[in-house]
N, CA, C, O and CB atoms as a CASP TS submission, in Angstrom:
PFRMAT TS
TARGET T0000
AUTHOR 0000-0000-0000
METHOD Language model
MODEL 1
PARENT N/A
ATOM      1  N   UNK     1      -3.748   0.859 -14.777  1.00  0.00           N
ATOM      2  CA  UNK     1      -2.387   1.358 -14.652  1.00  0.00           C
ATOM      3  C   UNK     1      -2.398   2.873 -14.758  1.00  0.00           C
ATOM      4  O   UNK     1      -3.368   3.358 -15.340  1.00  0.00           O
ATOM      5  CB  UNK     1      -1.466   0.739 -15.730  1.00  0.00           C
ATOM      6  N   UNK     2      -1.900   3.315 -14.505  1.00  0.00           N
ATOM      7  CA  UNK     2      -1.550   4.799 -14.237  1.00  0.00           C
ATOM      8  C   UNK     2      -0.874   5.245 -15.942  1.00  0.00           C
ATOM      9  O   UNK     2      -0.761   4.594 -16.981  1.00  0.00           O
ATOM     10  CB  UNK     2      -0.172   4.947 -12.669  1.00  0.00           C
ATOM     11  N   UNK     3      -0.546   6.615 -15.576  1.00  0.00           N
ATOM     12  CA  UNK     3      -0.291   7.470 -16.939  1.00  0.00           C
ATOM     13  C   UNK     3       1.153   6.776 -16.831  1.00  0.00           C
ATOM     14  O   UNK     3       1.789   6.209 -15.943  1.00  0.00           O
ATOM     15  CB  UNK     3      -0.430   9.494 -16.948  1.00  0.00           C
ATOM     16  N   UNK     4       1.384   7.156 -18.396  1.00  0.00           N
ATOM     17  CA  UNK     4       3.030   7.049 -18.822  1.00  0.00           C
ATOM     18  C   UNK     4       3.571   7.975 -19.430  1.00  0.00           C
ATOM     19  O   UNK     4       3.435   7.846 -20.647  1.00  0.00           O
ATOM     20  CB  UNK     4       3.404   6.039 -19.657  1.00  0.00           C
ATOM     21  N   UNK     5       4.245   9.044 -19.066  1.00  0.00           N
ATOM     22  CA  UNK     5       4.870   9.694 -19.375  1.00  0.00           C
ATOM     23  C   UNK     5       6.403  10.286 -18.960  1.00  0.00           C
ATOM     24  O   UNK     5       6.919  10.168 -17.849  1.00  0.00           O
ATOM     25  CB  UNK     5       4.133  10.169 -19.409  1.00  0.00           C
ATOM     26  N   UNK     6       7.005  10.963 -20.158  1.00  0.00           N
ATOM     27  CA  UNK     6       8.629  11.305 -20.288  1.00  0.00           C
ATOM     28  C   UNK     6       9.090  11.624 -19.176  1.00  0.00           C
ATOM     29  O   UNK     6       8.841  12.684 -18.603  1.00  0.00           O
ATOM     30  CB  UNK     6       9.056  12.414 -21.173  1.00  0.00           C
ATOM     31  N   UNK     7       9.977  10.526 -18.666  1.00  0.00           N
ATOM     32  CA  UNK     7      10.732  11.231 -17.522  1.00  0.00           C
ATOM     33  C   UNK     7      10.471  10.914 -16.153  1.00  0.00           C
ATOM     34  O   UNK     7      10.912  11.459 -15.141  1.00  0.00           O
ATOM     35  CB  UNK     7      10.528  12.579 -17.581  1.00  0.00           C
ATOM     36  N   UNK     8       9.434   9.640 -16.315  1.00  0.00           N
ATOM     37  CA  UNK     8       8.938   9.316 -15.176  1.00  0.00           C
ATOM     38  C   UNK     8       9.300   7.390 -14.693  1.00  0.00           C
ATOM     39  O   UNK     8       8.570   6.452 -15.014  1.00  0.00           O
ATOM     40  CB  UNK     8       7.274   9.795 -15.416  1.00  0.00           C
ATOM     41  N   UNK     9      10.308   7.309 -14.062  1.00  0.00           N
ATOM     42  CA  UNK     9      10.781   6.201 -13.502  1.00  0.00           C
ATOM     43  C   UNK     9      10.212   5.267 -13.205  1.00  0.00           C
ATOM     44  O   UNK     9      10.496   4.152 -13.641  1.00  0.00           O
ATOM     45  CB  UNK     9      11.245   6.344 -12.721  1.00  0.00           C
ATOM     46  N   UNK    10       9.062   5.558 -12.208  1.00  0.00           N
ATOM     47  CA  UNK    10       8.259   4.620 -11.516  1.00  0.00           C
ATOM     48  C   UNK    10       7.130   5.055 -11.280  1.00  0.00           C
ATOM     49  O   UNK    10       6.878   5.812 -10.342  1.00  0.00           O
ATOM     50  CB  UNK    10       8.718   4.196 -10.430  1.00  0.00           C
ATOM     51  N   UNK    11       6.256   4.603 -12.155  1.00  0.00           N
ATOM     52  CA  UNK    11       4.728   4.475 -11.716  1.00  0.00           C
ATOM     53  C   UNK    11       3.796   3.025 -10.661  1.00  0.00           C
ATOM     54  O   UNK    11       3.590   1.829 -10.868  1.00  0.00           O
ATOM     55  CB  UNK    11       4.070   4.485 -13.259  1.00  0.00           C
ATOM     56  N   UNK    12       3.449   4.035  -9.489  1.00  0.00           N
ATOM     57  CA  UNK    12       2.680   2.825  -8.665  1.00  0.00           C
ATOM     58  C   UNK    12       1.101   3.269  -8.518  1.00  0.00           C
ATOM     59  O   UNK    12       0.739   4.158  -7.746  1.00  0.00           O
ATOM     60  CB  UNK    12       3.414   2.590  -6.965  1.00  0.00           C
ATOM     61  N   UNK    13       0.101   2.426  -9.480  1.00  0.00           N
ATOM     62  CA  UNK    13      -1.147   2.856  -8.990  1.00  0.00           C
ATOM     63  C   UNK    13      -1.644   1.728  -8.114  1.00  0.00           C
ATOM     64  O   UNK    13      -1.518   0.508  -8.220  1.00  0.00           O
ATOM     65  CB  UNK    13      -2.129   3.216 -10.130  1.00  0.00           C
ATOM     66  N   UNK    14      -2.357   2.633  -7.051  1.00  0.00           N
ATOM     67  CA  UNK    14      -3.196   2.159  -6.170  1.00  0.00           C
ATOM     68  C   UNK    14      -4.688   2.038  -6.677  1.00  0.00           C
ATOM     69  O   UNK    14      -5.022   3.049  -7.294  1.00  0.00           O
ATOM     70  CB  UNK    14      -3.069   2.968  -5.043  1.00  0.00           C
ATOM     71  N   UNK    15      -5.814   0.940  -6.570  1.00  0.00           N
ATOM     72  CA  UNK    15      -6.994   1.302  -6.839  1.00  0.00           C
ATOM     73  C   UNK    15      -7.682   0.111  -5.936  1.00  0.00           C
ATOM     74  O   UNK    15      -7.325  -1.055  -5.764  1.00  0.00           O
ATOM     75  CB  UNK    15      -7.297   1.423  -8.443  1.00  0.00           C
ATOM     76  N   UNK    16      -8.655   0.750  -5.494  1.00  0.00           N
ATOM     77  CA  UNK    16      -9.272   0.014  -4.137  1.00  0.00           C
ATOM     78  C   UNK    16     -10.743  -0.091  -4.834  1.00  0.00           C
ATOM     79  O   UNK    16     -11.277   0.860  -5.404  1.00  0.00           O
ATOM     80  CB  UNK    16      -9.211   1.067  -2.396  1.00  0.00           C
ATOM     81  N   UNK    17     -11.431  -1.641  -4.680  1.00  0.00           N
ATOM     82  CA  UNK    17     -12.963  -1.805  -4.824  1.00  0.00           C
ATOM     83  C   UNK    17     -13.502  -2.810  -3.948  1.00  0.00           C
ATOM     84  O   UNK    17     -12.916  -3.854  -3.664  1.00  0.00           O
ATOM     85  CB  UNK    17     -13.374  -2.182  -6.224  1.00  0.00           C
ATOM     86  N   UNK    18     -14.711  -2.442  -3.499  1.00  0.00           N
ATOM     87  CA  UNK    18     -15.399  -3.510  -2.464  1.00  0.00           C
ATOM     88  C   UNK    18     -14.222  -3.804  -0.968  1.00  0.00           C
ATOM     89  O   UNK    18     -14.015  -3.187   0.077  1.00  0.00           O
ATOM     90  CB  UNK    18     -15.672  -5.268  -3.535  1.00  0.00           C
ATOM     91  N   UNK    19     -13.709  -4.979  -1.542  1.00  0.00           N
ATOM     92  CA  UNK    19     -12.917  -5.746  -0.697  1.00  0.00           C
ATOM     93  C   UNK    19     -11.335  -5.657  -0.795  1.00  0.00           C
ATOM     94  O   UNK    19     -10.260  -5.700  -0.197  1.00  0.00           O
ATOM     95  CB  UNK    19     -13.323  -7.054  -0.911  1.00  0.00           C
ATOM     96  N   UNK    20     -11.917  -5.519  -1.844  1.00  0.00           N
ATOM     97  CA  UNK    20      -9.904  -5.557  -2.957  1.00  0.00           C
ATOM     98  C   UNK    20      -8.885  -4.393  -2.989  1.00  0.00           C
ATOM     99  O   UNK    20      -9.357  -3.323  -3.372  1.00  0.00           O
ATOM    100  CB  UNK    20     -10.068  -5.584  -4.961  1.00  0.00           C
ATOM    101  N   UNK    21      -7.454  -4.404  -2.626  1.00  0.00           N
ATOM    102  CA  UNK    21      -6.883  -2.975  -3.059  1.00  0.00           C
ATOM    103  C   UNK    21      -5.875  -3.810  -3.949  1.00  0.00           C
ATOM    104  O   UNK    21      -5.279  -4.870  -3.760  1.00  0.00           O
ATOM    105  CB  UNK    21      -6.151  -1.754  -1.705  1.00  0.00           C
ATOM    106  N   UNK    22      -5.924  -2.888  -5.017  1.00  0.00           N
ATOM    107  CA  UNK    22      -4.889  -3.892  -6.266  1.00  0.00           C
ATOM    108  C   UNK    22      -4.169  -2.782  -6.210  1.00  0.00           C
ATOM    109  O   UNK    22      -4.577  -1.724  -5.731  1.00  0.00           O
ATOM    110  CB  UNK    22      -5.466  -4.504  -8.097  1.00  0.00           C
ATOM    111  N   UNK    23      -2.657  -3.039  -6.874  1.00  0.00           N
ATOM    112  CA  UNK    23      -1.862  -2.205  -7.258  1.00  0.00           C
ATOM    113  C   UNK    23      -1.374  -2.895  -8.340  1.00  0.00           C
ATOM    114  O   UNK    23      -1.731  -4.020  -8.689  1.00  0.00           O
ATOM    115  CB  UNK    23      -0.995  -1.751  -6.334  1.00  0.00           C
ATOM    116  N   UNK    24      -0.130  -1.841  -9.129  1.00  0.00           N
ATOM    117  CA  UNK    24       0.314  -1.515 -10.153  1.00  0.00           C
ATOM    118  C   UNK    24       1.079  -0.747 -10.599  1.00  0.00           C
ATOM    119  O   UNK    24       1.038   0.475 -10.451  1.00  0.00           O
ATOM    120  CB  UNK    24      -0.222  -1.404 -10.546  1.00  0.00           C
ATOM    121  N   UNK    25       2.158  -1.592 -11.416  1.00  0.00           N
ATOM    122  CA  UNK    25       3.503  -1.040 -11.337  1.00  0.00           C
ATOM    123  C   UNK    25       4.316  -1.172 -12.436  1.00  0.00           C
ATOM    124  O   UNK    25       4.676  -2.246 -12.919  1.00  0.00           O
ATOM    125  CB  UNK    25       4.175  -1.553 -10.333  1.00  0.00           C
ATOM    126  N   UNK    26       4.667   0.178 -12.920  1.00  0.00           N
ATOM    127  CA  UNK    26       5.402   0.841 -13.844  1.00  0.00           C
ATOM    128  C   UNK    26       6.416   1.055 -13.639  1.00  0.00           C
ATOM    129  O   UNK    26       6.676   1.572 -12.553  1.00  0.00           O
ATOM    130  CB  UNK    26       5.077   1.736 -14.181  1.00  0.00           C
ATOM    131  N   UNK    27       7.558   0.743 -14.643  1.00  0.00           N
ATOM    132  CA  UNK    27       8.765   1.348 -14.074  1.00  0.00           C
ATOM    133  C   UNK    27       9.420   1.304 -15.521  1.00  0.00           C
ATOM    134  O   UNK    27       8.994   0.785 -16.552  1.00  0.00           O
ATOM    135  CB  UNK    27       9.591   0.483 -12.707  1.00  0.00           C
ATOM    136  N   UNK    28      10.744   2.103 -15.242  1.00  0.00           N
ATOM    137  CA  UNK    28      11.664   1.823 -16.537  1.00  0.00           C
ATOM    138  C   UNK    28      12.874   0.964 -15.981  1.00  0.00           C
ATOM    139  O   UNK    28      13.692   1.224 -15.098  1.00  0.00           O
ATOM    140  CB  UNK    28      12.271   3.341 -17.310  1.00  0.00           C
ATOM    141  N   UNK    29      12.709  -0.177 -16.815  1.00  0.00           N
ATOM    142  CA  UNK    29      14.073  -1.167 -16.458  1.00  0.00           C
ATOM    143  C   UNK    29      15.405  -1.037 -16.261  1.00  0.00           C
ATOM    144  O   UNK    29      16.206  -1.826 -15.760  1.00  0.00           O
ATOM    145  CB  UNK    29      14.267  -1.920 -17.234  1.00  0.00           C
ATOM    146  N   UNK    30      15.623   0.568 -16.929  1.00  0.00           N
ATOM    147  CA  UNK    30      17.146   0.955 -16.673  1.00  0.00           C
ATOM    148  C   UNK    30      17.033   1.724 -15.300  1.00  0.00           C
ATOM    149  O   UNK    30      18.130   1.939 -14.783  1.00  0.00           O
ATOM    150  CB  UNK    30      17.878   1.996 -17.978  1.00  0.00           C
ATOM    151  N   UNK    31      15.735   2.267 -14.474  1.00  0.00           N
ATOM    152  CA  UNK    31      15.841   3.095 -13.447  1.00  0.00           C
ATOM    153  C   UNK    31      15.145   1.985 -12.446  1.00  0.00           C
ATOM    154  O   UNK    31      15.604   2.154 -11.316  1.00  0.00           O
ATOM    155  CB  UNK    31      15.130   4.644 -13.672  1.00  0.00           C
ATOM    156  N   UNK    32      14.267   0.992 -12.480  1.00  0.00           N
ATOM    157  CA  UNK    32      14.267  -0.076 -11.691  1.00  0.00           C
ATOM    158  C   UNK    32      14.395  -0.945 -12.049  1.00  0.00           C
ATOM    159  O   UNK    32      13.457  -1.412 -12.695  1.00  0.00           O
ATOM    160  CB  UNK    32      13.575  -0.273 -11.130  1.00  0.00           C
ATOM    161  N   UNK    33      15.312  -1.548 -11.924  1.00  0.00           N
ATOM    162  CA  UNK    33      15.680  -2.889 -12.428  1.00  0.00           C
ATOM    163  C   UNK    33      15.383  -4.241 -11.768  1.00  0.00           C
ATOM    164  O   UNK    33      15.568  -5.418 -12.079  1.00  0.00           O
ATOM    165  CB  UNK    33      16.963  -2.865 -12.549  1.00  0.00           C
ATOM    166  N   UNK    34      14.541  -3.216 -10.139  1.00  0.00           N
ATOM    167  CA  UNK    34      14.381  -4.673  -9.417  1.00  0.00           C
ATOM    168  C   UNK    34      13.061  -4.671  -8.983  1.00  0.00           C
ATOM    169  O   UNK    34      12.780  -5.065  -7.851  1.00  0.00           O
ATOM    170  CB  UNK    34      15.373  -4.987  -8.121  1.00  0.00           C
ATOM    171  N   UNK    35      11.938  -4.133 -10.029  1.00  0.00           N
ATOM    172  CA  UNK    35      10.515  -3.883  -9.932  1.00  0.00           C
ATOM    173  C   UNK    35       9.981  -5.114  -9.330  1.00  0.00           C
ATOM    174  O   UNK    35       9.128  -4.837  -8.487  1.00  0.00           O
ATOM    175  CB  UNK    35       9.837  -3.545 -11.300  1.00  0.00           C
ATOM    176  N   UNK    36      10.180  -6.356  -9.462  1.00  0.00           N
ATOM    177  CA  UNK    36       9.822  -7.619  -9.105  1.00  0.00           C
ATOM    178  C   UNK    36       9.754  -7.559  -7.520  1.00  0.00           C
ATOM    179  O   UNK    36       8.617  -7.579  -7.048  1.00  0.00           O
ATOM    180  CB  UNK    36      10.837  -8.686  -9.697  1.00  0.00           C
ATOM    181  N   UNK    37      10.672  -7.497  -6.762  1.00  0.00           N
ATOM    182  CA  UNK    37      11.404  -7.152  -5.612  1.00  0.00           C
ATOM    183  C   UNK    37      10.256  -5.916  -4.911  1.00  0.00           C
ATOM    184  O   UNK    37       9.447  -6.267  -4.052  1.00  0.00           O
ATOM    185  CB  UNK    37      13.128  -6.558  -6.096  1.00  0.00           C
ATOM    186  N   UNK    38      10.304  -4.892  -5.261  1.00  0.00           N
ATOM    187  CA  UNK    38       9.582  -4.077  -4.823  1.00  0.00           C
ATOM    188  C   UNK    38       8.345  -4.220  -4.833  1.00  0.00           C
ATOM    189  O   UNK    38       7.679  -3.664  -3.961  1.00  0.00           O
ATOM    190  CB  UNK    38       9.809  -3.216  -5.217  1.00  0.00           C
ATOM    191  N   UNK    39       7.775  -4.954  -5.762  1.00  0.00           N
ATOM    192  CA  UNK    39       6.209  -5.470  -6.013  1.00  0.00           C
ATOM    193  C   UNK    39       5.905  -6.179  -5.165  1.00  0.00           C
ATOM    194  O   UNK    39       4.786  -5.937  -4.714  1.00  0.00           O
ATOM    195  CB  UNK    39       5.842  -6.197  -7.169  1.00  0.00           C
ATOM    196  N   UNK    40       6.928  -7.785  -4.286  1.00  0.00           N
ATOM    197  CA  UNK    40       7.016  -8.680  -3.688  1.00  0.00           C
ATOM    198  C   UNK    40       6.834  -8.580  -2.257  1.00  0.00           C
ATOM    199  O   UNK    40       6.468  -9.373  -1.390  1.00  0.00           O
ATOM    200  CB  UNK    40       7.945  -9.105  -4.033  1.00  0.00           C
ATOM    201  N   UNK    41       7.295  -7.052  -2.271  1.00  0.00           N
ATOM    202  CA  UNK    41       7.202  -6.147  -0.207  1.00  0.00           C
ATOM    203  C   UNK    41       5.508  -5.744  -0.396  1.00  0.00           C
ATOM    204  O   UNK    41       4.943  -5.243   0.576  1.00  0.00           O
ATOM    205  CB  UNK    41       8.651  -3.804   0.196  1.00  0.00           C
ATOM    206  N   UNK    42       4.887  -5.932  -1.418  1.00  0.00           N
ATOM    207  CA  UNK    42       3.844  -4.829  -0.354  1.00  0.00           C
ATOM    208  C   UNK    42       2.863  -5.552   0.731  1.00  0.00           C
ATOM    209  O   UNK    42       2.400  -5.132   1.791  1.00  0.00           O
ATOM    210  CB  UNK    42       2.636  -3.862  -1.406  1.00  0.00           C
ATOM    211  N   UNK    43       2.667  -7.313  -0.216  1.00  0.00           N
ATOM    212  CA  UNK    43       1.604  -7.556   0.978  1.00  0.00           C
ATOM    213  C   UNK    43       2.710  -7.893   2.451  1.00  0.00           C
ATOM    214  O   UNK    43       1.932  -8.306   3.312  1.00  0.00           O
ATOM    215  CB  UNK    43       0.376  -9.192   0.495  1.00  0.00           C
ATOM    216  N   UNK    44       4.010  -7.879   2.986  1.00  0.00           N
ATOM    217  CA  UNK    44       4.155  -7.959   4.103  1.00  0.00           C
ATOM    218  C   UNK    44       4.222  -6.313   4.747  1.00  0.00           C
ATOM    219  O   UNK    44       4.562  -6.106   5.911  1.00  0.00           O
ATOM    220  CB  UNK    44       5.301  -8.883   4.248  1.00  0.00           C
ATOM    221  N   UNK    45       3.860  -5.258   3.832  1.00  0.00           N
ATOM    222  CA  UNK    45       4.254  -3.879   4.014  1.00  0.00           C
ATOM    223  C   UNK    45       2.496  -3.438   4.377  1.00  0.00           C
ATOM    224  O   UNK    45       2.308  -2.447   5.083  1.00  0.00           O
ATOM    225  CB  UNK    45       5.183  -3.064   2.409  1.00  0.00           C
ATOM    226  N   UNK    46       1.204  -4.289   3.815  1.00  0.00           N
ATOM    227  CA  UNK    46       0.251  -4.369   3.820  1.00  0.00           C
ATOM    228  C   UNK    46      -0.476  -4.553   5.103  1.00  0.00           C
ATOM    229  O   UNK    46      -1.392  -3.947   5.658  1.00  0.00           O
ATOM    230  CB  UNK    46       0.163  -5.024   3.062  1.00  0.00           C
ATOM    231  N   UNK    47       0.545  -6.030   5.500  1.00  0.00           N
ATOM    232  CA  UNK    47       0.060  -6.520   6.935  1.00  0.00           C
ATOM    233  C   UNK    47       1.125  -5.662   8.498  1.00  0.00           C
ATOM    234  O   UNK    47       0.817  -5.734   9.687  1.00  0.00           O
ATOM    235  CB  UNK    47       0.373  -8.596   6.844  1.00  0.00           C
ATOM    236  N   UNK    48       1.913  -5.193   8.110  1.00  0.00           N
ATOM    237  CA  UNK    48       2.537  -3.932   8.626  1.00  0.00           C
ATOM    238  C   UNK    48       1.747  -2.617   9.279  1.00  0.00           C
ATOM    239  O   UNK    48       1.767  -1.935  10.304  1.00  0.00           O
ATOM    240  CB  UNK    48       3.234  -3.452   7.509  1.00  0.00           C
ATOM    241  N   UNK    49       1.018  -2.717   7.970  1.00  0.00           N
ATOM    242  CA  UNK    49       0.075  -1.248   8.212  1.00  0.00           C
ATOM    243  C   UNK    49      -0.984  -1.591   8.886  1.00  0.00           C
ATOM    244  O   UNK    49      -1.369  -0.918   9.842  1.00  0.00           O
ATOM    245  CB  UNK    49      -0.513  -0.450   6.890  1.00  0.00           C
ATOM    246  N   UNK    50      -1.816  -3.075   8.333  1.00  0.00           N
ATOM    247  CA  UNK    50      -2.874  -3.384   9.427  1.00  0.00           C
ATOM    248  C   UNK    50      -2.631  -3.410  10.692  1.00  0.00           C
ATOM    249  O   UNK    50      -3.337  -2.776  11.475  1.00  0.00           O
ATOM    250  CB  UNK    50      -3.397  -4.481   9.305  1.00  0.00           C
ATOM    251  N   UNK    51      -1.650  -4.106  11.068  1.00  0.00           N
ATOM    252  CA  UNK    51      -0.580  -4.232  12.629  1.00  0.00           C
ATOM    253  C   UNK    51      -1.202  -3.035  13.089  1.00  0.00           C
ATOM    254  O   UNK    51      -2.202  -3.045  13.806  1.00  0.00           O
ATOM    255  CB  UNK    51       1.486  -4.098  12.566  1.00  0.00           C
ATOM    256  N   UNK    52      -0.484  -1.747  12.590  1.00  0.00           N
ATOM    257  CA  UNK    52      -0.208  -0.602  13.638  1.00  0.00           C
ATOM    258  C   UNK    52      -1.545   0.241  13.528  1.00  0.00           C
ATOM    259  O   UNK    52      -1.734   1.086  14.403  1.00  0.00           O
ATOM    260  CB  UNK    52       1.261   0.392  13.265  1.00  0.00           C
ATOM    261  N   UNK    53      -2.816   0.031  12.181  1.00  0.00           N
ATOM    262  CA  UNK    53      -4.511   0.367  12.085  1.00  0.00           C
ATOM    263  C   UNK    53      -4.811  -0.112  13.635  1.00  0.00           C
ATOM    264  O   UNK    53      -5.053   0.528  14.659  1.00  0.00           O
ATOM    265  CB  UNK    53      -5.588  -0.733  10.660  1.00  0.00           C
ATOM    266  N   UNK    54      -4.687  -1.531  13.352  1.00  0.00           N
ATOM    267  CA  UNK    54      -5.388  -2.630  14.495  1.00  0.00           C
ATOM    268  C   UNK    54      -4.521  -1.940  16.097  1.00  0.00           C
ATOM    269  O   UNK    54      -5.384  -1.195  16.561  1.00  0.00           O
ATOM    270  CB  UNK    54      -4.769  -4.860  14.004  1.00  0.00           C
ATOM    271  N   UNK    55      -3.884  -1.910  16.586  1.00  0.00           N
ATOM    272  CA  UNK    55      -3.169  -1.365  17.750  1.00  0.00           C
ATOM    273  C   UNK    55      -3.744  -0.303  17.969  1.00  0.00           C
ATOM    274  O   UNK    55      -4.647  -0.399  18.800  1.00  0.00           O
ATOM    275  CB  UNK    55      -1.802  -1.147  17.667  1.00  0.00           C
ATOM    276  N   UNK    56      -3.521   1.010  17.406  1.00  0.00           N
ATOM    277  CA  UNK    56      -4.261   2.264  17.189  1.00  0.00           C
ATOM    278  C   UNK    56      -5.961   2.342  17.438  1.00  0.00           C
ATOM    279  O   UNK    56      -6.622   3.146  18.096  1.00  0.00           O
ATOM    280  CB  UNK    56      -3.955   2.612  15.722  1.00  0.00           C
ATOM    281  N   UNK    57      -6.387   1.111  16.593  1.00  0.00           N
ATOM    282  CA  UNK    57      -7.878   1.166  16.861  1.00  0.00           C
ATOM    283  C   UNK    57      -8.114   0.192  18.382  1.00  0.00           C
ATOM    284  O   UNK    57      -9.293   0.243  18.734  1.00  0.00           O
ATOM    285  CB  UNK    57      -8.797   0.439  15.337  1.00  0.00           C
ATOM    286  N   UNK    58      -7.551  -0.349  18.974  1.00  0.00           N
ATOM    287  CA  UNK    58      -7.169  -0.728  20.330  1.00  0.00           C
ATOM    288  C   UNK    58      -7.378   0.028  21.581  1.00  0.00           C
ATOM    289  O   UNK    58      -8.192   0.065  22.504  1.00  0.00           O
ATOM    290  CB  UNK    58      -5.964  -0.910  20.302  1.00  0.00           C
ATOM    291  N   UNK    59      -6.269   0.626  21.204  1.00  0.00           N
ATOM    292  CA  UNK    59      -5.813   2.453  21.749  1.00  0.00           C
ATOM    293  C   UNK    59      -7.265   3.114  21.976  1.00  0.00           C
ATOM    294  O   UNK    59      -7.825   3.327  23.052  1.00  0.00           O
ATOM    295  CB  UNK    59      -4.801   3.655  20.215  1.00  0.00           C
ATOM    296  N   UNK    60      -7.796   3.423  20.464  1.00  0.00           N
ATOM    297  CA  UNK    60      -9.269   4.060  20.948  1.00  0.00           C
ATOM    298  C   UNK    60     -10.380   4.019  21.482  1.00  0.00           C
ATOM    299  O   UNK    60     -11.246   4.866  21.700  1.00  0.00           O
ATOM    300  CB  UNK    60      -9.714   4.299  20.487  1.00  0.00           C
ATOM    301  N   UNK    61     -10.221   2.305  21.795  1.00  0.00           N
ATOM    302  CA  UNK    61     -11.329   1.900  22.141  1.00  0.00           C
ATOM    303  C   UNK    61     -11.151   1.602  24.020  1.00  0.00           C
ATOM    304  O   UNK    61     -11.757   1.396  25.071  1.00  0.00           O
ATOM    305  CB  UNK    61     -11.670   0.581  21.087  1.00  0.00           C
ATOM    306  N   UNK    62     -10.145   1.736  23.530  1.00  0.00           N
ATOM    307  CA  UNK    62      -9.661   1.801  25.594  1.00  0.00           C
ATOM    308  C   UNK    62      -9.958   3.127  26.432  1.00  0.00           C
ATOM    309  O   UNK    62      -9.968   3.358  27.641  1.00  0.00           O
ATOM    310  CB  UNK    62      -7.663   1.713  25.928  1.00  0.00           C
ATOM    311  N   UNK    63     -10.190   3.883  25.324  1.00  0.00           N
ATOM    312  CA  UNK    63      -9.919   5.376  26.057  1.00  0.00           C
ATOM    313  C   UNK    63     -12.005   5.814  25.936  1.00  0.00           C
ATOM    314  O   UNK    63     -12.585   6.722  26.532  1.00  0.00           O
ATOM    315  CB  UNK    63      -8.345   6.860  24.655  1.00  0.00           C
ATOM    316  N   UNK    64     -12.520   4.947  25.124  1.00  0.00           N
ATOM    317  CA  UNK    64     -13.930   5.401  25.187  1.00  0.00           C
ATOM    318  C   UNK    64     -15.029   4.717  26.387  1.00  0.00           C
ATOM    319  O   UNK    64     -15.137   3.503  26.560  1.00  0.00           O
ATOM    320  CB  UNK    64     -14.479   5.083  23.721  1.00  0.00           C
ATOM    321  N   UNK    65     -15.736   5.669  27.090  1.00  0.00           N
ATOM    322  CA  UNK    65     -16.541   5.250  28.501  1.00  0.00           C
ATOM    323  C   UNK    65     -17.186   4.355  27.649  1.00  0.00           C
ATOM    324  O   UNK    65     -17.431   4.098  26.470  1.00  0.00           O
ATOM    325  CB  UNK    65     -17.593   6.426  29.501  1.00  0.00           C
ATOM    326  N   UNK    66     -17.417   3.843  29.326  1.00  0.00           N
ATOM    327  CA  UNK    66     -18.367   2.257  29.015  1.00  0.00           C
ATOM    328  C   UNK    66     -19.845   2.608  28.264  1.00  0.00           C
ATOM    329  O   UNK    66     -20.420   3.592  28.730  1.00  0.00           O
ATOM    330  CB  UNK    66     -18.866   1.315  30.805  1.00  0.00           C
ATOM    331  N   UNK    67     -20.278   2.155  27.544  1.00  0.00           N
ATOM    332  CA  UNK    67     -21.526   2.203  27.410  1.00  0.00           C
ATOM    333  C   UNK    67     -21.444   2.733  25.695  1.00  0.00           C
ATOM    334  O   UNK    67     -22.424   2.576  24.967  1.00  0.00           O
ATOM    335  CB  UNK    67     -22.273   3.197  28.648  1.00  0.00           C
ATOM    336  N   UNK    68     -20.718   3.090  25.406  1.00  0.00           N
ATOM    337  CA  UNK    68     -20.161   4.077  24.171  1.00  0.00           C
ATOM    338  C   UNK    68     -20.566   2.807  23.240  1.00  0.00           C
ATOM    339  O   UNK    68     -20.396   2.854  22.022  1.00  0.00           O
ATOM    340  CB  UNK    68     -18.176   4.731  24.152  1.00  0.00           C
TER
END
């Protein structure tokens, strides 16, 4: 988990190993009250980002000569 300190609403750590990207999430209950909710988006926010990686890496591979 990430630092905790005064004044700080929402903590989100990211930490990536091997295969795995975990996250982690801090918040103060009076400034998020719907941490659950926000925790619940990332793996469709996850497969979102692969979507438009995967398209992009598509893209590049169309544009490289044969033989490459």
């Amino acid at each position: 988990m990430g630092p905790i300190f005064d004044g700080a609403g929402l903590n989100v750590t990211v930490m990536s190993y091997l295969d795995n990207v975990d996250f982690g999430f801090l918040a103060c209950g009076e400034l998020v009250p719907d941490l659950d909710d926000l925790a619940a988006c990332v793996p469709d926010a996850l497969a979102e980002l692969r979507k438009a990686a995967d398209h992009l890496d598509d893209r590049a591979q169309q544009r490289l000569p044969d033989g490459a």
